[in-house]
N, CA, C, O and CB atoms as a CASP TS submission, in Angstrom:
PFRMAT TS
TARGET T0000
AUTHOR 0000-0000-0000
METHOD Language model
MODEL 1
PARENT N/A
ATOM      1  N   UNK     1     -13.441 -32.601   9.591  1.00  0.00           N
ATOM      2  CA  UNK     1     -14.404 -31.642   9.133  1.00  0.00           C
ATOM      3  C   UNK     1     -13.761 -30.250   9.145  1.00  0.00           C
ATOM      4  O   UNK     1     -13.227 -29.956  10.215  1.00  0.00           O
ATOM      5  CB  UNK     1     -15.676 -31.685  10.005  1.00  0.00           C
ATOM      6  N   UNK     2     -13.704 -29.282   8.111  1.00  0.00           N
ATOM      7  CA  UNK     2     -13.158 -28.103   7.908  1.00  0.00           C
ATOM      8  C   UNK     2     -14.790 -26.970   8.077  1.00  0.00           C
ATOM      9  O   UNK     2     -15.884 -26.902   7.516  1.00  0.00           O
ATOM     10  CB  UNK     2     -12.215 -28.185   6.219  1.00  0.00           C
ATOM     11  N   UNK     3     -14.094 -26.281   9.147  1.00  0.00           N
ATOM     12  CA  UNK     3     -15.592 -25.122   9.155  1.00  0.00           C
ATOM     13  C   UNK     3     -14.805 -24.033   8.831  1.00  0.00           C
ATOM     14  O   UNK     3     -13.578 -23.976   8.910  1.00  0.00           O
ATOM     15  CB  UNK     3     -16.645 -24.774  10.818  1.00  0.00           C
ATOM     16  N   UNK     4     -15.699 -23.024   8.400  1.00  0.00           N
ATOM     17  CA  UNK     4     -15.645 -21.750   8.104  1.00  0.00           C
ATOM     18  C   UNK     4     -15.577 -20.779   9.104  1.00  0.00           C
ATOM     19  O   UNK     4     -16.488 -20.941   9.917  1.00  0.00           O
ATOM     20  CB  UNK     4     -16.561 -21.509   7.414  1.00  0.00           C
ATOM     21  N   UNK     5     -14.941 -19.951   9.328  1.00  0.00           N
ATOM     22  CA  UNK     5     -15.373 -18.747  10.466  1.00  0.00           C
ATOM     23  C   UNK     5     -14.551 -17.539  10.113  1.00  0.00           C
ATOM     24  O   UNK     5     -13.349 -17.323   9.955  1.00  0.00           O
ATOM     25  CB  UNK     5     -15.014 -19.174  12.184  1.00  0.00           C
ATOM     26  N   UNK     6     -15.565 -16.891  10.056  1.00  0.00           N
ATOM     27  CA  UNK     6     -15.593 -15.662   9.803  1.00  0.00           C
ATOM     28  C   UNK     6     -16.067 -14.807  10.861  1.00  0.00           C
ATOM     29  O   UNK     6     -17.126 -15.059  11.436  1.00  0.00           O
ATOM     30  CB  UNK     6     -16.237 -15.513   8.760  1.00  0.00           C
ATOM     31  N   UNK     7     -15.059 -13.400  11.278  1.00  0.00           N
ATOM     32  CA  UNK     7     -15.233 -12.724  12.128  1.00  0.00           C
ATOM     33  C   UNK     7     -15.674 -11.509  11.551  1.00  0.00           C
ATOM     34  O   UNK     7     -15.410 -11.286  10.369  1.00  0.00           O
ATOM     35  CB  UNK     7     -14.265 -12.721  12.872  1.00  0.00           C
ATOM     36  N   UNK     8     -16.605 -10.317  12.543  1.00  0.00           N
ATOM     37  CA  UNK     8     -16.933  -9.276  12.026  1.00  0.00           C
ATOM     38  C   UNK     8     -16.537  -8.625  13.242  1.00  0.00           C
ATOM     39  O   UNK     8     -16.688  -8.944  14.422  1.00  0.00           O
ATOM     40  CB  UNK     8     -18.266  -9.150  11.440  1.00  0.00           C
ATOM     41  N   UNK     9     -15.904  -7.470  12.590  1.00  0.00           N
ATOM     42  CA  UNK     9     -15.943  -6.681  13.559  1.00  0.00           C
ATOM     43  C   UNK     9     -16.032  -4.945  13.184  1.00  0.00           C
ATOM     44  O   UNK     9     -16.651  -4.668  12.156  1.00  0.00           O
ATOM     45  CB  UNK     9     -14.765  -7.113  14.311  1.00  0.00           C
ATOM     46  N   UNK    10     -15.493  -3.907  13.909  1.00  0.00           N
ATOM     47  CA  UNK    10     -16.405  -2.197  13.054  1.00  0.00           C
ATOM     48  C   UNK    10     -15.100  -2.065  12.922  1.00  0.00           C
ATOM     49  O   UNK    10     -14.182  -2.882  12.997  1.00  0.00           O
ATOM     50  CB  UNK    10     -17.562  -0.577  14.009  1.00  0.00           C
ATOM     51  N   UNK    11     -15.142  -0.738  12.679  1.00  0.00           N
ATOM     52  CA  UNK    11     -13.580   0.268  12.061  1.00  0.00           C
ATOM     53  C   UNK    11     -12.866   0.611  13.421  1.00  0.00           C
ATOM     54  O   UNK    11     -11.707   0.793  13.793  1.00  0.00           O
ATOM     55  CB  UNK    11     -14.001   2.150  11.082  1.00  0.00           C
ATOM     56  N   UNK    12     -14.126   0.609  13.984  1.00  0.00           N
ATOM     57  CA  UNK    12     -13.146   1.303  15.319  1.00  0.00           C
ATOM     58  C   UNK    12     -12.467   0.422  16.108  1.00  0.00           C
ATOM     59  O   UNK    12     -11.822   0.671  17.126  1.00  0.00           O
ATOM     60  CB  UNK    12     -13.960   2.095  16.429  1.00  0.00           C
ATOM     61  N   UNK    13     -12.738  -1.090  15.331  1.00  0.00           N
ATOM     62  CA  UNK    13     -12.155  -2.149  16.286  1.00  0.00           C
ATOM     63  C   UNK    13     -10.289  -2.636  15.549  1.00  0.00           C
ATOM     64  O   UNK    13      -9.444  -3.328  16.116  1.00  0.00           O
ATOM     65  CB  UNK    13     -13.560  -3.775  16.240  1.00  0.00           C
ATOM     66  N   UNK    14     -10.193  -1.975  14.197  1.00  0.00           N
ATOM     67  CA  UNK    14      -9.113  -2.000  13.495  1.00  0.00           C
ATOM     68  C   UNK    14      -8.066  -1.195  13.735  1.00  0.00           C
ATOM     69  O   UNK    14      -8.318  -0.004  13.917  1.00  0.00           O
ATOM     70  CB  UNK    14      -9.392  -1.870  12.444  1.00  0.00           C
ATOM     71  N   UNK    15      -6.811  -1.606  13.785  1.00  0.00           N
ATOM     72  CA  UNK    15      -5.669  -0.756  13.588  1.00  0.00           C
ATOM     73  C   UNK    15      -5.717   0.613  13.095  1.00  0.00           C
ATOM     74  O   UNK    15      -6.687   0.844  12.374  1.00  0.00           O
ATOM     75  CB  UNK    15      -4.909  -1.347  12.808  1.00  0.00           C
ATOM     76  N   UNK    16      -5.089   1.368  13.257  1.00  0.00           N
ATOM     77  CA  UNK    16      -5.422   2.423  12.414  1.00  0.00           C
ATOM     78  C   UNK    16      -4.412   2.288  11.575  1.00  0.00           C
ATOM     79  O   UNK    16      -3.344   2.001  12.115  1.00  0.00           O
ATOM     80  CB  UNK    16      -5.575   3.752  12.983  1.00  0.00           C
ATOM     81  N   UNK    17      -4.405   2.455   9.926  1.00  0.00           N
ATOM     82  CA  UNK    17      -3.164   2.122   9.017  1.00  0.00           C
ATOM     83  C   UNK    17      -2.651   3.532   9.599  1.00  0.00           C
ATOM     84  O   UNK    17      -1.641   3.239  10.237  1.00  0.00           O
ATOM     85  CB  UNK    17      -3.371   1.864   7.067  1.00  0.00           C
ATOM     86  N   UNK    18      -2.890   5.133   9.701  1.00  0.00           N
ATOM     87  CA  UNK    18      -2.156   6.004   9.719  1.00  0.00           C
ATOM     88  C   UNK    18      -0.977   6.033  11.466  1.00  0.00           C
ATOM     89  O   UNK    18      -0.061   6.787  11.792  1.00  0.00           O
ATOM     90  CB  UNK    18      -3.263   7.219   9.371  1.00  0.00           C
ATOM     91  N   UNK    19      -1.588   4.891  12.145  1.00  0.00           N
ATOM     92  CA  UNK    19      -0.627   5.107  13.566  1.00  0.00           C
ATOM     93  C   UNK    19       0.506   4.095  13.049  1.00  0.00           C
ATOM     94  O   UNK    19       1.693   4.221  13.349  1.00  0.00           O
ATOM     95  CB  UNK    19      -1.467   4.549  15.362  1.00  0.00           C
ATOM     96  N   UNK    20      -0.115   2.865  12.067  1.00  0.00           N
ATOM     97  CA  UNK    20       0.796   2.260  11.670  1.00  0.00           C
ATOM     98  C   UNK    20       2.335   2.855  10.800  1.00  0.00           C
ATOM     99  O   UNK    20       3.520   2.557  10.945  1.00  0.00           O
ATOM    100  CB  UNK    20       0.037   1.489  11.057  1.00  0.00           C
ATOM    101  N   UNK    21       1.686   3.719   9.964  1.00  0.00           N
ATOM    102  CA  UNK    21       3.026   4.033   8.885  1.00  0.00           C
ATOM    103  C   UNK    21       3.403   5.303   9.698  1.00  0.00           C
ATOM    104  O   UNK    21       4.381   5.832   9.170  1.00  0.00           O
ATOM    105  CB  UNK    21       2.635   4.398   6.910  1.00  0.00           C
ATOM    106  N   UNK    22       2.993   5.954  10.752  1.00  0.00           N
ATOM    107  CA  UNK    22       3.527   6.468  11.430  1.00  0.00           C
ATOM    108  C   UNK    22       5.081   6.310  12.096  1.00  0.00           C
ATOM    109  O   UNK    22       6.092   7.012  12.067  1.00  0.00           O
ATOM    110  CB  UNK    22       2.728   6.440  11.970  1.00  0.00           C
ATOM    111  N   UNK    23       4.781   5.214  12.615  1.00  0.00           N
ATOM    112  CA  UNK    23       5.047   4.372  13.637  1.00  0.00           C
ATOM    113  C   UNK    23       6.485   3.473  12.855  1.00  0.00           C
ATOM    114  O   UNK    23       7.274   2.752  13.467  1.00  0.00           O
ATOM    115  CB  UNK    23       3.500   3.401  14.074  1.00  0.00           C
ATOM    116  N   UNK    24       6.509   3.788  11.335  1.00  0.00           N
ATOM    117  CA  UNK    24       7.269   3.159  10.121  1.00  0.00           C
ATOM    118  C   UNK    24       8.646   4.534  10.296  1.00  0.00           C
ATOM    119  O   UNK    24       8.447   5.723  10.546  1.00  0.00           O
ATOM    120  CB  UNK    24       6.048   3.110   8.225  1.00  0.00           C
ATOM    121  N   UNK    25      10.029   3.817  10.056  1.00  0.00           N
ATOM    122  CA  UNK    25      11.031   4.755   9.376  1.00  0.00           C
ATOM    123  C   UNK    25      10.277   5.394   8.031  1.00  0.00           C
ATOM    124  O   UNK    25       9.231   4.928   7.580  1.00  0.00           O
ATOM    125  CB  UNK    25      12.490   3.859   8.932  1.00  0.00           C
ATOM    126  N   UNK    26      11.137   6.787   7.343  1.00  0.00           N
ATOM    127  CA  UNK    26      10.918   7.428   6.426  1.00  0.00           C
ATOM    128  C   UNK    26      11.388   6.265   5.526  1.00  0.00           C
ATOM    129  O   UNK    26      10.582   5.911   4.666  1.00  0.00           O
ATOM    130  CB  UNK    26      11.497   8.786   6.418  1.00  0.00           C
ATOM    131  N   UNK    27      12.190   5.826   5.572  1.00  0.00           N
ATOM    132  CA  UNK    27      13.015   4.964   5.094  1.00  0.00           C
ATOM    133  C   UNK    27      12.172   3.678   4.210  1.00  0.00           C
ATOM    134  O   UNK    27      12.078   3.345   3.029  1.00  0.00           O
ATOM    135  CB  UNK    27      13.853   4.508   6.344  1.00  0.00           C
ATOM    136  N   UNK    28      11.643   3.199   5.521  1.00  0.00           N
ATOM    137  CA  UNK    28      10.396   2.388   4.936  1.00  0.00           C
ATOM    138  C   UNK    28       9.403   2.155   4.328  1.00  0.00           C
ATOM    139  O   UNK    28       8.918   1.173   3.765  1.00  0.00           O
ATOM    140  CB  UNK    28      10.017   2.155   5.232  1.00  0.00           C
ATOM    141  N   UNK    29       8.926   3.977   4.629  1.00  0.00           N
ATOM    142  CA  UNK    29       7.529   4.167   4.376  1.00  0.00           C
ATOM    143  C   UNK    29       8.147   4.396   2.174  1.00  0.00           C
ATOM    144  O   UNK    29       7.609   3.870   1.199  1.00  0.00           O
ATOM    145  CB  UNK    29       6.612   6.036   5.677  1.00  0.00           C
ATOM    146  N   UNK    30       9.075   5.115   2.201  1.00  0.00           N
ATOM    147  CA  UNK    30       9.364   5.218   1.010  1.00  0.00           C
ATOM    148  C   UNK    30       9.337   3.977   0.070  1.00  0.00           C
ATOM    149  O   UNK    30       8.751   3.639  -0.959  1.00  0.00           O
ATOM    150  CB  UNK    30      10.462   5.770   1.049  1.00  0.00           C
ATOM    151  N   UNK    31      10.325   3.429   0.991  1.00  0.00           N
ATOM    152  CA  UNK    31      10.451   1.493   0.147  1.00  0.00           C
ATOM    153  C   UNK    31       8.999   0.724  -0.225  1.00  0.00           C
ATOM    154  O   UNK    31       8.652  -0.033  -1.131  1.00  0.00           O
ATOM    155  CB  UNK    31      11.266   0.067   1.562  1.00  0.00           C
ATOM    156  N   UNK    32       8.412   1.243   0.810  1.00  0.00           N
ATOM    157  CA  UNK    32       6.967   0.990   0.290  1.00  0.00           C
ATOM    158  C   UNK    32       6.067   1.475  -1.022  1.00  0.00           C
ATOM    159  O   UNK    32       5.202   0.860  -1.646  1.00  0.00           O
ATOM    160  CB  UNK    32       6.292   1.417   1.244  1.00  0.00           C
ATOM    161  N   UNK    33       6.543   2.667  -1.179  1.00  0.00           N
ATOM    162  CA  UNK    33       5.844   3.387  -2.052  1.00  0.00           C
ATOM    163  C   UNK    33       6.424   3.092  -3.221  1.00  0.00           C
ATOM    164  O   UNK    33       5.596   3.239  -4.120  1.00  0.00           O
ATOM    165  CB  UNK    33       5.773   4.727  -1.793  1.00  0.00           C
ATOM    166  N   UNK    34       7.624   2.691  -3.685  1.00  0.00           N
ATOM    167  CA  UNK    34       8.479   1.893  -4.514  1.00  0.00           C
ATOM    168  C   UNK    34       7.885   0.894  -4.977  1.00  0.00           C
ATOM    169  O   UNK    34       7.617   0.666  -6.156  1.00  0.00           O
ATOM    170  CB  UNK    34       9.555   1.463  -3.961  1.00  0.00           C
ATOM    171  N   UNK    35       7.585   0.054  -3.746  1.00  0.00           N
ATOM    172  CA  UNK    35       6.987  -1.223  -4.532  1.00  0.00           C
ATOM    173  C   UNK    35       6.018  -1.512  -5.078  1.00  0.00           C
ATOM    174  O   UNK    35       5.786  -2.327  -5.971  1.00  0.00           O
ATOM    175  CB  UNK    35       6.896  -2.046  -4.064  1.00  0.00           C
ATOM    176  N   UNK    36       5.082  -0.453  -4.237  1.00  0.00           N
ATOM    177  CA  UNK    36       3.571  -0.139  -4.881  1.00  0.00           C
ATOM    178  C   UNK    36       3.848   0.310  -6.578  1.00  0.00           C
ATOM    179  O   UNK    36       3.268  -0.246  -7.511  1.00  0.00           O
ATOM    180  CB  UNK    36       2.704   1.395  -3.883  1.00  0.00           C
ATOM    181  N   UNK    37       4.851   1.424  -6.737  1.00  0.00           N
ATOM    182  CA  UNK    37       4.697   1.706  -7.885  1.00  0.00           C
ATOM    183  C   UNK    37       5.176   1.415  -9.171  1.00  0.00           C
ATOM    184  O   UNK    37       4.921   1.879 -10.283  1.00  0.00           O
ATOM    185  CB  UNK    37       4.758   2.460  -7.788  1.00  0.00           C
ATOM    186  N   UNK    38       6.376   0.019  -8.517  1.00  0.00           N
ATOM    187  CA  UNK    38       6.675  -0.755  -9.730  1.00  0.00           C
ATOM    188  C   UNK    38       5.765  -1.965  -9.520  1.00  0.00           C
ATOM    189  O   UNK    38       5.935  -2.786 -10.421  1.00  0.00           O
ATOM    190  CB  UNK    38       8.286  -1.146  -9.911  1.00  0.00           C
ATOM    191  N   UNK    39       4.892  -2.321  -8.655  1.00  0.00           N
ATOM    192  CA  UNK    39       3.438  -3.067  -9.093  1.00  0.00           C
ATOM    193  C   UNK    39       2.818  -2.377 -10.015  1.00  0.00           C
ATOM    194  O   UNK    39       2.648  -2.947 -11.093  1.00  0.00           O
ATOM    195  CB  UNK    39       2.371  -3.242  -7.990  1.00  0.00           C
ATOM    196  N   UNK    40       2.307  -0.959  -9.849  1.00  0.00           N
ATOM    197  CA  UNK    40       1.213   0.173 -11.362  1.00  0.00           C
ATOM    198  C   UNK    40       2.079  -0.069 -12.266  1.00  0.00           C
ATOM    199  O   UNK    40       1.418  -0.395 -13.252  1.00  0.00           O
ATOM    200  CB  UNK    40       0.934   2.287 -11.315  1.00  0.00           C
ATOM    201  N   UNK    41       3.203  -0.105 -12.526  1.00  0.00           N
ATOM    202  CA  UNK    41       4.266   0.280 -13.859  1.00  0.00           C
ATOM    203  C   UNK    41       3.813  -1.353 -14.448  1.00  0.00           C
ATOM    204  O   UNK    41       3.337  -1.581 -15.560  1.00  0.00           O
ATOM    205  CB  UNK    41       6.515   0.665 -13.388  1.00  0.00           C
ATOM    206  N   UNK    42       4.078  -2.267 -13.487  1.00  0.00           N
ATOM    207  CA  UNK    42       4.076  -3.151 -14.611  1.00  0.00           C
ATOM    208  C   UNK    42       2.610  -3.607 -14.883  1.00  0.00           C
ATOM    209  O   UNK    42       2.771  -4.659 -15.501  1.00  0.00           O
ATOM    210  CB  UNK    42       5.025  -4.365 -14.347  1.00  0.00           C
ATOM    211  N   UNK    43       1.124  -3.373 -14.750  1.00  0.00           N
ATOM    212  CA  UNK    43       0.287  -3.268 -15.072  1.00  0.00           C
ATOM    213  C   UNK    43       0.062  -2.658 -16.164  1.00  0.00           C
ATOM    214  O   UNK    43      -0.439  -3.134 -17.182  1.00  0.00           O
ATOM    215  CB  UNK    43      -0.113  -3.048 -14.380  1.00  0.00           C
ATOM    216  N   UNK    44       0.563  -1.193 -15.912  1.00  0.00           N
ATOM    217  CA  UNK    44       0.481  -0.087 -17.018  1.00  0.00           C
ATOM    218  C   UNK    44       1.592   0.038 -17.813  1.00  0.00           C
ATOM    219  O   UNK    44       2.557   0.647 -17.351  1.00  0.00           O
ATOM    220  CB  UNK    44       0.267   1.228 -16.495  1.00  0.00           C
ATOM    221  N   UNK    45       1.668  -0.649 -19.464  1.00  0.00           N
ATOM    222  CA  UNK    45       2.921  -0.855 -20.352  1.00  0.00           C
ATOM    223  C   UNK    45       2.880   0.361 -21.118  1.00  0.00           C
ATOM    224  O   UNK    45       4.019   0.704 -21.434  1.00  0.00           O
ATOM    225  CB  UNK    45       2.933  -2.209 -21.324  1.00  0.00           C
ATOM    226  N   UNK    46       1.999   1.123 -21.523  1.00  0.00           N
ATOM    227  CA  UNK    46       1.863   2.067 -22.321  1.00  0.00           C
ATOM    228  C   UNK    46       2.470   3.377 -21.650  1.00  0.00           C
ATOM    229  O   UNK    46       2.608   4.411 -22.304  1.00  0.00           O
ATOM    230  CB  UNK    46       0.478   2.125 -22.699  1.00  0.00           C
ATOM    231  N   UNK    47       2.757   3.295 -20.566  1.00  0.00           N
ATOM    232  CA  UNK    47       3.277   4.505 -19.273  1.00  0.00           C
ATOM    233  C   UNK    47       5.089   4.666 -19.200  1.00  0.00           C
ATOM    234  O   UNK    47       6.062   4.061 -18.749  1.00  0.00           O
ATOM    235  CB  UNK    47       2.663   3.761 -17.350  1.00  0.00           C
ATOM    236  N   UNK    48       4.836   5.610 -19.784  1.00  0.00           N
ATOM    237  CA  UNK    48       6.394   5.734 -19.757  1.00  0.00           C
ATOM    238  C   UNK    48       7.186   5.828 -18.015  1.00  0.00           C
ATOM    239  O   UNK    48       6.731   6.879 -17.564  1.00  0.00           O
ATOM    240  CB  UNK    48       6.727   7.324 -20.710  1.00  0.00           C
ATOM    241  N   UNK    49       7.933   5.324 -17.149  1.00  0.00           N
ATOM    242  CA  UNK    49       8.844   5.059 -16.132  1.00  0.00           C
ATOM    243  C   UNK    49       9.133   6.245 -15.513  1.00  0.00           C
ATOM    244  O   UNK    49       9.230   6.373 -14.293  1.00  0.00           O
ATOM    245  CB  UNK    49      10.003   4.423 -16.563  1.00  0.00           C
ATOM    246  N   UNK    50       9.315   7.365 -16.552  1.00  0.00           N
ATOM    247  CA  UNK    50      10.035   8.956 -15.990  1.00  0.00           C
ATOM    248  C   UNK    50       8.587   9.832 -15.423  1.00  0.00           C
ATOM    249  O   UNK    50       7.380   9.868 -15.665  1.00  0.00           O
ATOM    250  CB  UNK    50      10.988  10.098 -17.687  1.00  0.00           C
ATOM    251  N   UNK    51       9.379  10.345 -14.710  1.00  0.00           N
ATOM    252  CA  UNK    51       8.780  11.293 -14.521  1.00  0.00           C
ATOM    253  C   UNK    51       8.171  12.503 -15.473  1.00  0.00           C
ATOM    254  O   UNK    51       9.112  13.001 -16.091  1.00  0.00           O
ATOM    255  CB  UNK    51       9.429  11.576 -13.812  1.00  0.00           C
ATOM    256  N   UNK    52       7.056  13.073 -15.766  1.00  0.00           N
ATOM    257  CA  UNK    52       6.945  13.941 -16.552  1.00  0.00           C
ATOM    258  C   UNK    52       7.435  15.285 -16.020  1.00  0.00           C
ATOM    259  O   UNK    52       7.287  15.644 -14.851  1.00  0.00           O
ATOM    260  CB  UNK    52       5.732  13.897 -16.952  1.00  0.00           C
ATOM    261  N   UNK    53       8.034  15.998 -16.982  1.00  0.00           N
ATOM    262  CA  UNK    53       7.990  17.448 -16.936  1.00  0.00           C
ATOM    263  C   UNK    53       6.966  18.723 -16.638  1.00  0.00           C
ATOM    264  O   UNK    53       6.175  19.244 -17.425  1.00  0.00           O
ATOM    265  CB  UNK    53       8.301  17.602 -17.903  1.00  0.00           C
ATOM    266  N   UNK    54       7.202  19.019 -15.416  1.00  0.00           N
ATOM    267  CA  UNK    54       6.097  20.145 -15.853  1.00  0.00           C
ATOM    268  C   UNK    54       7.188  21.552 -15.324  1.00  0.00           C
ATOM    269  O   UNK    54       8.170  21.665 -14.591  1.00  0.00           O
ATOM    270  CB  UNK    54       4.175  19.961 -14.764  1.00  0.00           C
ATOM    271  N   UNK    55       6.190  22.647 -16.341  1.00  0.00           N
ATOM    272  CA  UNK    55       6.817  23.846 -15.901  1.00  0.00           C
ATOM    273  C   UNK    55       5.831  24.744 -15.412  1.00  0.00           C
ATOM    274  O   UNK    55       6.161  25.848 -14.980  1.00  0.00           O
ATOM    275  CB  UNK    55       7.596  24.473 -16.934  1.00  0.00           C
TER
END
């Protein structure tokens, strides 16, 4: 027999993500942000890769 269980619990009972990426090399936290944003890129085809220009 397979049961279900599901836990509840509040916010204050969670990690905090900001002690977490704290707690991360610069190094990492960057590599992260990398991957996040070639996940958006390849969602978004119409988006050009570069950076835009501003002045």
């Amino acid at each position: 027999m397979v049961r279900k269980v599901t836990c509840i619990t509040t916010n204050k009972e969670q990690p905090s993500d900001l002690d977490y990426w704290q707690s991360r090399s610069i190094s990492e936290c960057i590599d992260a942000i990398e991957v996040l944003r070639e996940s958006y890129m390849s969602y978004q085809k119409d988006v050009s890769q570069r950076l835009q220009r501003v002045y």
